[in-house]
VMD Tcl script that draws the C-alpha trace (Angstrom):
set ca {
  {22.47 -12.91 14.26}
  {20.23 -16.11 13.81}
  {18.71 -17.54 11.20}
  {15.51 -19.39 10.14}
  {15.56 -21.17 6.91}
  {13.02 -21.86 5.24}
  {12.98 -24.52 2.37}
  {15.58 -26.92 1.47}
  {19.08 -25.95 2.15}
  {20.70 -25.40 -1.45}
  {23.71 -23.13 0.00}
  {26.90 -24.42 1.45}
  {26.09 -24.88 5.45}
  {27.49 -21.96 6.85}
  {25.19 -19.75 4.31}
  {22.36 -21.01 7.22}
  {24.30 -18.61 10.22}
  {25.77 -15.92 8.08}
  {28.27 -13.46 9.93}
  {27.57 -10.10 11.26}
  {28.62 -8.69 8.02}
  {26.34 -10.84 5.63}
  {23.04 -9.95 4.75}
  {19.91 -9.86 7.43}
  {18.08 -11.84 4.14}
  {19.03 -13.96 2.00}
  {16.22 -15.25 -0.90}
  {17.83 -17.63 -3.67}
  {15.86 -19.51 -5.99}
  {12.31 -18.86 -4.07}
  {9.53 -20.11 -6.11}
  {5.53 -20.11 -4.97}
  {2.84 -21.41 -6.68}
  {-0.86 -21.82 -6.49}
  {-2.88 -24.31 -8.19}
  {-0.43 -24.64 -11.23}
  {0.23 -21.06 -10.97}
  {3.36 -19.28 -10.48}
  {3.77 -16.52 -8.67}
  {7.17 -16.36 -7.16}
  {9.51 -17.84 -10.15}
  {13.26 -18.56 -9.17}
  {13.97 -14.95 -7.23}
  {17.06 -13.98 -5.73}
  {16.91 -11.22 -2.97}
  {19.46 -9.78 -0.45}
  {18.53 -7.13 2.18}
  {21.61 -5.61 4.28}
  {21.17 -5.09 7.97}
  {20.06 -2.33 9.00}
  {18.85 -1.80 5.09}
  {15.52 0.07 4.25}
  {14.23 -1.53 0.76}
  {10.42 -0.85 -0.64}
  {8.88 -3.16 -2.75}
  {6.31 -1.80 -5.65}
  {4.08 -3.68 -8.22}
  {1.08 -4.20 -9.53}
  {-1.90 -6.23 -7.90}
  {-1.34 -10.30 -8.07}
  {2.23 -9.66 -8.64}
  {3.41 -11.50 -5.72}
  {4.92 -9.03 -3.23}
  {2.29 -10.10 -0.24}
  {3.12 -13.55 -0.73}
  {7.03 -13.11 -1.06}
  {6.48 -10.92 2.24}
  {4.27 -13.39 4.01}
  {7.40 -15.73 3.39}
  {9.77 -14.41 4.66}
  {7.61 -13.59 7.78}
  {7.44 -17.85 7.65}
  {3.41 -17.37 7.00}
  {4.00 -19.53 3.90}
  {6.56 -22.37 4.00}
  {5.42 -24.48 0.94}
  {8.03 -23.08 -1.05}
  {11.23 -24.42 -3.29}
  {14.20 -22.52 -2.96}
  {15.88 -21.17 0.24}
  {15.38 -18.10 2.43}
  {17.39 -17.11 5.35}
  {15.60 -14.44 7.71}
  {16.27 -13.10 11.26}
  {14.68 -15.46 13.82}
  {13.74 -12.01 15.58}
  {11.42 -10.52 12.78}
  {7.58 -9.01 13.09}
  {5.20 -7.79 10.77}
  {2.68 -4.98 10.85}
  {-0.26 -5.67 8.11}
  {-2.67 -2.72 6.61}
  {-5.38 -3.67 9.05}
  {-4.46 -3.49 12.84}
  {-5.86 -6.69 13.94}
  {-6.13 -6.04 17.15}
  {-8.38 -7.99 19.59}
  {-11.64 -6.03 20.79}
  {-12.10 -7.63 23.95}
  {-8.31 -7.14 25.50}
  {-6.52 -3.75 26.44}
  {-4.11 -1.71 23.99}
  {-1.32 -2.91 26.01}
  {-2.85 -6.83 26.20}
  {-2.52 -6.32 21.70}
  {0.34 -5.33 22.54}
  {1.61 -8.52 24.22}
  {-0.07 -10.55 21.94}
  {2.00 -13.96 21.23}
  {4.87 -13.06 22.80}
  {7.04 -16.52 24.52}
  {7.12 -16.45 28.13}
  {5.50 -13.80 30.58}
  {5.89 -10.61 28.53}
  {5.66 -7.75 31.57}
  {3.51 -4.95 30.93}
  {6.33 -2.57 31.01}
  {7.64 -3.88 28.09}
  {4.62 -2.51 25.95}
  {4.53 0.24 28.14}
  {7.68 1.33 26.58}
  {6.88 0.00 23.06}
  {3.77 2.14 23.35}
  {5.39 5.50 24.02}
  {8.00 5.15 21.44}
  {4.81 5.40 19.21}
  {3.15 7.83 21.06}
  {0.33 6.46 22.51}
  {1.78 6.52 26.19}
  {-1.51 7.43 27.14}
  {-3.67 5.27 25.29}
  {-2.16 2.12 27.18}
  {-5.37 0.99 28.85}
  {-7.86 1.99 26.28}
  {-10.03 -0.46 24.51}
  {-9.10 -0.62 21.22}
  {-12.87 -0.12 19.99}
  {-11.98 3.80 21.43}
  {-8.45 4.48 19.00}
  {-8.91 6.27 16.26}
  {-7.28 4.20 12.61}
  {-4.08 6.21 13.04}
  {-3.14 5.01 16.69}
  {-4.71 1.81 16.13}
  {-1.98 0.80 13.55}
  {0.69 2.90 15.92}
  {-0.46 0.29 18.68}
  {0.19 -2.44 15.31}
  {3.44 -1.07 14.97}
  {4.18 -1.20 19.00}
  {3.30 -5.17 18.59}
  {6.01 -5.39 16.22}
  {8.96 -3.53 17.88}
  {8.50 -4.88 21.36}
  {9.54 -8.12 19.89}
  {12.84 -6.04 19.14}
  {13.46 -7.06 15.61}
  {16.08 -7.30 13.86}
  {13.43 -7.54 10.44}
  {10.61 -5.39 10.09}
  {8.29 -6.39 7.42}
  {5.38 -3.82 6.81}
  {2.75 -5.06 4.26}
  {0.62 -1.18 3.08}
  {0.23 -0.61 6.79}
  {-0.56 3.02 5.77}
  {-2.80 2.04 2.91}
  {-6.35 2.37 4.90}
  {-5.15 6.14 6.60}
  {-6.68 9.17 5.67}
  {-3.64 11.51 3.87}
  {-2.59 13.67 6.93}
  {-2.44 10.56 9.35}
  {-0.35 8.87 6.58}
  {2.21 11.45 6.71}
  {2.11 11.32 10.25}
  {2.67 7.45 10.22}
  {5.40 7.65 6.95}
  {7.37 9.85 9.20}
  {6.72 7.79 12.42}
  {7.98 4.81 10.68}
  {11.26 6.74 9.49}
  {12.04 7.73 12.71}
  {11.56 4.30 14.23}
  {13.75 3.03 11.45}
  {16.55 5.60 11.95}
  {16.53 5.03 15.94}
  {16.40 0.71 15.64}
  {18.18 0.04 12.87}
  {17.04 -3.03 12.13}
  {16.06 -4.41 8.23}
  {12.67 -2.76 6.70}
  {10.63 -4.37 3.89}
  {7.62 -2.28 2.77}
  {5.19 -3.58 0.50}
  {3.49 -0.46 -0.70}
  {1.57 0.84 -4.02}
  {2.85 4.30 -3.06}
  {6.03 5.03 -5.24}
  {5.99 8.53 -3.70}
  {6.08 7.13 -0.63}
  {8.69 4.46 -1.59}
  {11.18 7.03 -2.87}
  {10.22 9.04 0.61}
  {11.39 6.26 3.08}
  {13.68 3.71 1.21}
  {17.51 3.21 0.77}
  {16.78 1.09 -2.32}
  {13.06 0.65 -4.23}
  {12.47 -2.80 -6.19}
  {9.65 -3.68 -8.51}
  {8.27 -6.94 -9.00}
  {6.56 -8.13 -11.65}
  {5.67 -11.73 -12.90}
  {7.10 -13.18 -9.88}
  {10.43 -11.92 -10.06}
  {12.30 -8.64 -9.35}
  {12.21 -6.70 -12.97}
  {13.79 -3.70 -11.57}
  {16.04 -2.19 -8.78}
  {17.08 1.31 -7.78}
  {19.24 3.17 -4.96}
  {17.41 5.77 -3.69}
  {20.78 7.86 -3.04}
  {19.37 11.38 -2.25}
  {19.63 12.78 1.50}
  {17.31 12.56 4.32}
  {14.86 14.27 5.01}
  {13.38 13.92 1.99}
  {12.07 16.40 -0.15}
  {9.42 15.97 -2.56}
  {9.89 19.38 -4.29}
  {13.46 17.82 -5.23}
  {13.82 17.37 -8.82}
  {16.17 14.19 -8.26}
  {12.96 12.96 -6.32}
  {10.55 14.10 -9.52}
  {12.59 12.23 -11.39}
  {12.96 8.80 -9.83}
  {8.91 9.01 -8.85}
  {8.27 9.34 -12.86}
  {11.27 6.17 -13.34}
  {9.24 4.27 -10.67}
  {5.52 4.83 -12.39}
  {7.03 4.62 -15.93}
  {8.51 0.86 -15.12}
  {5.30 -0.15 -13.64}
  {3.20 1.07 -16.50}
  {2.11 3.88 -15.51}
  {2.67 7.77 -17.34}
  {3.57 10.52 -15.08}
  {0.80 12.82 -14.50}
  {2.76 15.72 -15.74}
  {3.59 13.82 -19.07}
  {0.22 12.86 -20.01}
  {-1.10 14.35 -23.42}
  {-3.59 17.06 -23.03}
  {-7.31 16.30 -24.59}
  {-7.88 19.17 -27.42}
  {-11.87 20.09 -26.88}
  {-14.13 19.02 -29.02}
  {-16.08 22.81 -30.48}
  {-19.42 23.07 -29.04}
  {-21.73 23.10 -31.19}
  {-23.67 26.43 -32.47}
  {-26.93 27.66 -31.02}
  {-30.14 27.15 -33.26}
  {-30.68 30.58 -35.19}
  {-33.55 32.78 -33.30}
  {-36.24 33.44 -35.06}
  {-37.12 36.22 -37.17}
  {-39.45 38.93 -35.13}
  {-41.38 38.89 -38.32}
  {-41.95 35.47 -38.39}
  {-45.86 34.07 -37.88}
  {-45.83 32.27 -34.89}
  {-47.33 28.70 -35.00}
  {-51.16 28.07 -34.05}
  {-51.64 27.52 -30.95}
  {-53.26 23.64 -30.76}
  {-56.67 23.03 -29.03}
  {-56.98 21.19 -26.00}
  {-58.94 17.89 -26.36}
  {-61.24 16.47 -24.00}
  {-59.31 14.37 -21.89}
  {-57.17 17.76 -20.80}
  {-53.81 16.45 -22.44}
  {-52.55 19.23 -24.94}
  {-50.81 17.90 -28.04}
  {-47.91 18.49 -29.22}
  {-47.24 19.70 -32.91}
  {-45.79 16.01 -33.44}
  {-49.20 14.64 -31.98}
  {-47.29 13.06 -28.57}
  {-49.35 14.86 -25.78}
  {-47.04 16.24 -22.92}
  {-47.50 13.82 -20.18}
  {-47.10 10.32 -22.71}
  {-44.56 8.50 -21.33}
  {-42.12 9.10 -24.19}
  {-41.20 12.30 -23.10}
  {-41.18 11.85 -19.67}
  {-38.36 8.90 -19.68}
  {-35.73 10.29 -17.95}
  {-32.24 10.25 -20.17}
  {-30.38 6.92 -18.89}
  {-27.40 7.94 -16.87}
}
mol new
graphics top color blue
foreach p $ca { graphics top sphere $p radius 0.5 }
foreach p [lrange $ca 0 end-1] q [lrange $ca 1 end] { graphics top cylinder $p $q radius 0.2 }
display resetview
């Protein structure tokens, strides 16, 4: 398989072509920063071919930028990385070009003359065989990033790098695409990266789940339980609350319930024997007053209570 690097070389020479049987990525030593900040510091990653690996973390942690790396968006780095040369990337938003056909997107920076067959075929393995000549304008958000994910595969990779490309999807087309994307995986067998917030839907598609934090990889677990998953599985309860307790974040089902505060107690009624107050006069300008004085329309009673 070849190899880009990126960054100077710091491994022996034949770390730049690894064999069949080394990894599809190699990351040693990557660091990234911005304006005096950093926000990759000294990481070390390996992905296996073939290997499905999510990446969680916070916001600002740095898994966009370690992912736009490795797709070589980003090359002012120190440290090396060694990626497929044959790798694509499908982002959360389509980006597909109004003013050229599904299949056209489809085509879209391809070397040489890519033949329309080719996304053709790229488009029915996603389903949208008959959407080829549509405008994209006319796709609905779950087949436009389907027609996203056809862009990446007809460049036949051998590393997929998905960056929340389900993250704008309503919750049924999200399931729809999870499983889409599983199936893809399982049939290729290429190298997945997913950037995601989702740990359920980490633990759902990945062989092995990392979280990042502070630039560097603070945590890393095998997924180990059979596909399909199943999210009623208690192995799968339990790795979801791992996940969301190393990120910072209780489990839903272990969060303290809030004791009610009493509500407070009616005002007494009053006595049927009680005198009733006088009834106040009305003065000239029509405004009846109010025991306190304040007539009904001042504007102190009026103001509405602020939200």
């Amino acid at each position: 398989m070849a190899t880009d690097v990126h960054g100077p070389v710091t491994a022996p020479a034949a770390a730049a072509d690894p064999a069949p049987s080394g990894p599809a990525v190699r990351v040693e030593g990557l660091t990234r920063s911005f304006d005096g900040r950093t926000v990759i510091d000294a990481l070390d990653l390996d992905i296996r071919p073939g290997e499905f690996v999510a990446l969680l973390g916070r916001s600002g942690c740095g898994k966009s930028t370690l992912l736009r790396i490795l797709a070589g968006l980003d090359r002012d780095i120190a440290g090396t990385v060694l990626v497929p040369r044959r790798k694509a990337v499908a982002f959360q938003a389509p980006r597909l070009m109004p003013w050229k056909r599904v299949w056209r997107n489809v085509l879209l920076g391809l070397p040489g003359t890519p033949r329309r067959s080719a996304a053709e075929r790229a488009l029915e393995e996603v389903g949208l065989g008959h959407r080829t000549d549509a405008w994209p304008k006319t796709l609905s958000g779950g087949e436009a990033q389907r027609a996203s994910l056809a862009r990446a595969l007809v460049r036949e990779p051998d590393l997929l790098l998905l960056d929340e490309p389900f993250g704008a999807l309503d919750a049924l087309t999200r399931i729809k695409a999870q499983r889409l994307v599983d199936a893809l995986w399982q049939r290729r067998g290429c190298a997945v990266l997913l950037v995601t917030h989702d740990v359920e839907e980490a633990v759902l598609l990945a062989d092995r789940v990392l979280v990042m934090d502070d630039g560097v990889i603070a945590y890393e677990t095998p997924v180990g339980l059979p596909r399909p998953r199943d999210i009623t599985d208690p192995r799968f309860a339990a790795l979801r609350a791992e996940l969301l307790h190393r990120l910072g974040v209780d489990d839903d089902s272990a969060a303290p319930t809030a004791t009610p505060s009493p509500s407070p107690s009616p005002p007494p009624s009053p006595s049927p024997s009680a005198t009733p107050p006088p009834r106040p006069s009305v003065s000239a300008a029509g405004a009846s007053p109010t025991p306190t004085g304040r007539t009904t329309d001042s504007p102190e009673q009026n103001e509405r209570t602020p939200a």
